[in-house]
N, C-alpha and C positions, 0 to 999 in steps of 0.2 A: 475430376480433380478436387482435393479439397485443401488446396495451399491459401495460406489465409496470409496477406503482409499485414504485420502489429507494427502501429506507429503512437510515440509516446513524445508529444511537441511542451517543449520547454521555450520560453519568449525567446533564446540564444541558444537551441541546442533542438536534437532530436535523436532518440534513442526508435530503434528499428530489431522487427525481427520476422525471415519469411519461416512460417510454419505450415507444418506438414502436418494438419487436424486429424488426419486417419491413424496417421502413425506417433503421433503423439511428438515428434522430432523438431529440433531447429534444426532448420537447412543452412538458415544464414543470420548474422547478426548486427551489428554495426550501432554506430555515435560519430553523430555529427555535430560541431560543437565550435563556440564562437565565432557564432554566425553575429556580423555586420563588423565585429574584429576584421583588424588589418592581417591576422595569422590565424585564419580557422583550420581547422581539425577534421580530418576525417579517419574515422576507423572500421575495418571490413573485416569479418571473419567469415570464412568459407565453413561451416559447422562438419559439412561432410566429407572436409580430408582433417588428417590427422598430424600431419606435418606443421614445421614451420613454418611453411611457405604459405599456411592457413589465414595468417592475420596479416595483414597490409594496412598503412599508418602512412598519411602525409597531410604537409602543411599549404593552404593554401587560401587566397581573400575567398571568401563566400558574403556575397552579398545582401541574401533574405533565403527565406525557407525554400522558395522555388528553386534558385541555384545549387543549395543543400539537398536537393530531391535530384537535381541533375548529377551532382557528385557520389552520390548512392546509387542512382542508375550505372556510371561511370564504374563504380568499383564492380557491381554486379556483371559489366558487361568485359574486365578486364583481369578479373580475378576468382569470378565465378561465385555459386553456381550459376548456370544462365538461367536467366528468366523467361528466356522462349522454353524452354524443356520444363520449367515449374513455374508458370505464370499463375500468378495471384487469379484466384473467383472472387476475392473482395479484399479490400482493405480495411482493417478495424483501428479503429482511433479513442485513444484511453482517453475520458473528458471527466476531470473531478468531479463539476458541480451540475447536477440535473434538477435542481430544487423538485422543486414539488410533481413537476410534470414529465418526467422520463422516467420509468420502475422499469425497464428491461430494454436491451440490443434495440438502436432504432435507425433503420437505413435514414440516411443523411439526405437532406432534400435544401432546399434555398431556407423554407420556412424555420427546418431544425437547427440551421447556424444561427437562424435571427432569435432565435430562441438561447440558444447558448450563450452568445452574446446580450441577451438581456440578463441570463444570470451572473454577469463579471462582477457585478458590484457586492457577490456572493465568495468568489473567489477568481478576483483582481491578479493576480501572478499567474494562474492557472488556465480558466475558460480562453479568453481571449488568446493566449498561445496555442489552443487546443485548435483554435478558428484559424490561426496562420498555416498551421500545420495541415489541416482541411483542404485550405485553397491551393494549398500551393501540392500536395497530392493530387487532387483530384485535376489539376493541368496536367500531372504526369501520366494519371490513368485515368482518364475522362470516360472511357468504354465499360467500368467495372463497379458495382456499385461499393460507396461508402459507406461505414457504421460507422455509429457510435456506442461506446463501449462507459459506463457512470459508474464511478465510486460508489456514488452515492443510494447507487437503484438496490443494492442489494436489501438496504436499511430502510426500504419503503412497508416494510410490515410491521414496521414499530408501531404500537398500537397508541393511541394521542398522549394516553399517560406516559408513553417513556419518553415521545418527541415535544413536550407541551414546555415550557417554562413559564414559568409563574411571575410575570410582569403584566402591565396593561394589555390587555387582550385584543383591542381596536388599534393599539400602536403594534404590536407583534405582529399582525396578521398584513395592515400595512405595509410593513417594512420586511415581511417572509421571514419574521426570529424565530426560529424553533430549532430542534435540535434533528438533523441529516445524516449523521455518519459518514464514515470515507473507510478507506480500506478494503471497498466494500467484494470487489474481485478475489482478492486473496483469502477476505474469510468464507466468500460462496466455495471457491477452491478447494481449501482444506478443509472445508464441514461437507461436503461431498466427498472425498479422498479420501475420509478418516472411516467413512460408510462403506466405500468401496474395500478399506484394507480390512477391515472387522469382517466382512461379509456379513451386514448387518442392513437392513431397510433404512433408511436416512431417516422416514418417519418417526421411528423409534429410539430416535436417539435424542437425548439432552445433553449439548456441548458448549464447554468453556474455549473460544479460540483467543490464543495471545498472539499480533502479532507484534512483535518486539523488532525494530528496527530503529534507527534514526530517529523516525517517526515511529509512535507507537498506541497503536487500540487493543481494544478487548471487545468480545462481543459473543453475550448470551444467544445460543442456536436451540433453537426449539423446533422437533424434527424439519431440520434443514431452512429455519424462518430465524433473520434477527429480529430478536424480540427488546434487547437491550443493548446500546455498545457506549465508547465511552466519550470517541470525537463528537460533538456536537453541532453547532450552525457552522463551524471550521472547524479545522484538524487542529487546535489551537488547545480546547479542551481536552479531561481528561488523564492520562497518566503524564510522568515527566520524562519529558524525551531528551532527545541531543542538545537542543539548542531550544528547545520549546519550554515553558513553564508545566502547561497542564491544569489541573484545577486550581483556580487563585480567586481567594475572598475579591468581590466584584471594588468594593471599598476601599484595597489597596490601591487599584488605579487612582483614582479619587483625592485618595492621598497622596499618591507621588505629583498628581497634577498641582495640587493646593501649596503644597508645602516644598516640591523639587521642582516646579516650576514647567513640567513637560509635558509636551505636545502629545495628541494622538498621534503621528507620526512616530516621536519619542518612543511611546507605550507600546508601539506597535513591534516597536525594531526590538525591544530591551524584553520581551513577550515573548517573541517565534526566534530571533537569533543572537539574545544574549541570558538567557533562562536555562532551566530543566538542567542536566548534567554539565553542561562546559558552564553554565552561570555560578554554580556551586562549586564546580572543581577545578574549571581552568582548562580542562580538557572534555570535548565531546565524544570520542572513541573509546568506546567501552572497555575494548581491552586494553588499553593505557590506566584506564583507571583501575581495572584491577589489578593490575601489575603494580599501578600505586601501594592499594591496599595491601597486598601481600606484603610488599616493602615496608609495612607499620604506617605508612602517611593517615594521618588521622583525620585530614578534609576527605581524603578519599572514600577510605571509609564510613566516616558519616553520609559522605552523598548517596555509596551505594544502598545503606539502610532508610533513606530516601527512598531512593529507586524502588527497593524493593519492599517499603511501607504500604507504599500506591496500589500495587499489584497485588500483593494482599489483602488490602484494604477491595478491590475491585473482587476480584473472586471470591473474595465471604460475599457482597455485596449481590452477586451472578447467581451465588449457587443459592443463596433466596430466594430471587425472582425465581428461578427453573423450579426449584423444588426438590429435584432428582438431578443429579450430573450423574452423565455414561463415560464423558469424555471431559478430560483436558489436554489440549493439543498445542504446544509451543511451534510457531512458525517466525520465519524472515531472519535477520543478519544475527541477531543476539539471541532470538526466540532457539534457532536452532544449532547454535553454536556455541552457546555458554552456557557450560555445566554449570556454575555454580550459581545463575540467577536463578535457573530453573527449581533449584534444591531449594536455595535461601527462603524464594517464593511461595516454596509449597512444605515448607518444615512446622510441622505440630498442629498441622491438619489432620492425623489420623483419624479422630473421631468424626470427622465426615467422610472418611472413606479414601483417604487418600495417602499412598503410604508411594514413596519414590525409591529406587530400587540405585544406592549409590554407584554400584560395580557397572548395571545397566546407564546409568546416566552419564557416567565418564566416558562408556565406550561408544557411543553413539559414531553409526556410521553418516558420512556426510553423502548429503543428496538421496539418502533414503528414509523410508520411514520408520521409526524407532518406538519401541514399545520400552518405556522408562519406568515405569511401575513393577511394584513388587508386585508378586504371585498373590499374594494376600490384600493387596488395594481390591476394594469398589470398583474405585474408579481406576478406570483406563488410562493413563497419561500417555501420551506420544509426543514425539518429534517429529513433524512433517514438511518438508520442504515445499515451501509453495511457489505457484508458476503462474504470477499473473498474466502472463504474454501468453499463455497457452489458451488460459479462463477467457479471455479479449477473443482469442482464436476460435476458440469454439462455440461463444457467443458470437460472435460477429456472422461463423456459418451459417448456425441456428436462423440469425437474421432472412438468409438470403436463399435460407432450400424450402 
């Protein structure tokens, strides 16, 4: 058997999915959500029929993650598919933050929560939901062992100069400041997937991944090694995302403290969900905004030459450190669905090699993988859909065969 359950623990929700590693398949998928709400949520998709009857949805009190684990059993056992006929060989659990001491899949032991849990003070909203989601799994399958699955492990070969920041080096080291990355499943993913559709050795290759969602990094691949990317000690760094800022002179904060009177709390909230695209335009959904732009709105616009400042700004930045790019590969919600960041991005680059094929960029098929580059580019540009629940799935086996 090699059915892997992916589990993805949010402090009030949890996002599930049973996969079939050999075949590459979801079997089943589900969200469970507003948990310790008077009216939580549960949602169940059967992946292997094809009907309506596939997605099942009701409302009811969940009291913590372990009743949320029972309501997921529940849908499994009354909507299928069953789980005696595809019973999980492990369950793999996404954990953002592995500081320093986790680089690859690590079956789950008492030591490794205590561990997790010493990195919350690294990412506070995250680890510690990752640990509820843990305990209250592993009551459910206490027979099968547990992974853990790190954002962060992929970015462990950044070599000191990329992860170092240049502050006190006894207070950094102290307090664990340096630079981590996240993302780190989806760019392993598609810097493998982009080797496998080239028929190309992954050694051989120097690649630019974007992945462009919500959240958004970038990350120099040097055969199949990040060597560069752009999230730092938090996802907080880096390009402008949804609601995120991204790179900000340190000194601004400083100044809104002195002068606007605001708390690190403040800083914190007006940083990751009142920044990046909906701070500048009012709206975080990419395609609103450009529906704005089309429409003449001239905030909108400006944000988008924003948006797409950054990403230019990173890729000249990328294809230095490399030397040589083979590849640039657009992935995740905007990465792979919007024509026209992708173009905007990569317009009067030709002189490195990079020429975008208009006709090929607009038609891109969804869910597959697309060759967007003119005949005459260097560089390879693709479109790749990425799977992190699959990347969790097939780490997490890896862990356990």
């Amino acid at each position: 058997m090699t059915t892997v359950l992916v589990v993805n623990s949010g402090s009030s929700s949890f996002k599930y999915q049973l996969i079939d590693v050999e075949n590459r398949t979801a079997l089943a998928s589900g969200l469970v959500e507003r948990i310790g709400d008077d009216a939580g949520r549960v949602r169940h998709r059967d992946e292997t029929r094809g009907d309506a009857d596939a997605v099942w949805e009701r409302d009811t009190p969940i009291a913590d993650h372990t009743a949320g684990f029972g309501e997921m059993i529940a849908s499994f056992d009354e909507h299928g598919p069953s789980l005696e006929e595809n019973r999980p060989v492990a369950v793999g659990h996404r954990v953002v933050h592995g500081g320093r001491r986790f680089f690859e899949p690590t079956v789950i032991s008492e030591l490794v929560k205590i561990n997790i849990e010493d990195l919350s003070d690294l990412a506070p909203l995250h680890n510690p939901a990752a640990v509820q989601g843990i305990d209250a799994a592993q009551k459910v399958f206490p027979d099968i062992p547990h992974v853990a699955v790190f954002d962060t492990a992929f970015h462990q070969t950044l070599s000191p100069a990329a992860f170092t920041y240049a502050i006190d080096r006894d207070l950094a080291a102290k307090h664990r400041i340096r630079r981590y990355g996240f993302h780190g499943t989806s760019h392993k993913y598609v810097s493998e997937h982009v080797a496998e559709f080239l028929g190309r050795p992954l050694a051989d290759l120097n690649q630019i991944v974007l992945h462009l969602g919500n959240g958004a990094s970038i990350t120099a691949v040097r055969g199949g090694r990040s060597v560069e990317t752009s999230m730092g000690m938090t996802p907080l760094e880096g390009l402008v995302m949804g609601s995120r800022s991204g790179d900000l002179d340190p000194a601004v904060l400083l100044h809104l403290m002195r002068r606007a009177g605001m708390s690190a709390d403040d800083l914190d909230e007006l940083l990751n969900k009142r920044s990046g695209v909906l701070g500048l335009s009012g709206v975080s959904d990419m395609r609103d905004l450009g529906r704005r732009a089309e429409e003449g709105d001239a905030i909108a616009r400006e944000t988008l030459d924003v948006y797409v400042h950054r990403l230019r700004h990173y890729i000249g930045a990328y294809y230095a450190q490399l030397g040589r790019v083979d590849v640039i590969a657009f992935t995740a919600g905007i990465g792979e669905n919007d024509p026209v960041i992708r173009a905007e991005s990569l317009a009067g680059l030709e002189r490195l090699g990079i020429v975008v094929d208009d006709e090929r960029n607009g038609s891109v098929v969804r869910g597959a993988v697309s060759v967007i580059s003119a005949d005459e580019s260097e560089v390879t540009v693709l479109v790749v859909p990425t799977d992190e629940e699959l990347e969790i799935a097939v780490q997490t086996l890896s862990a356990v065969s």
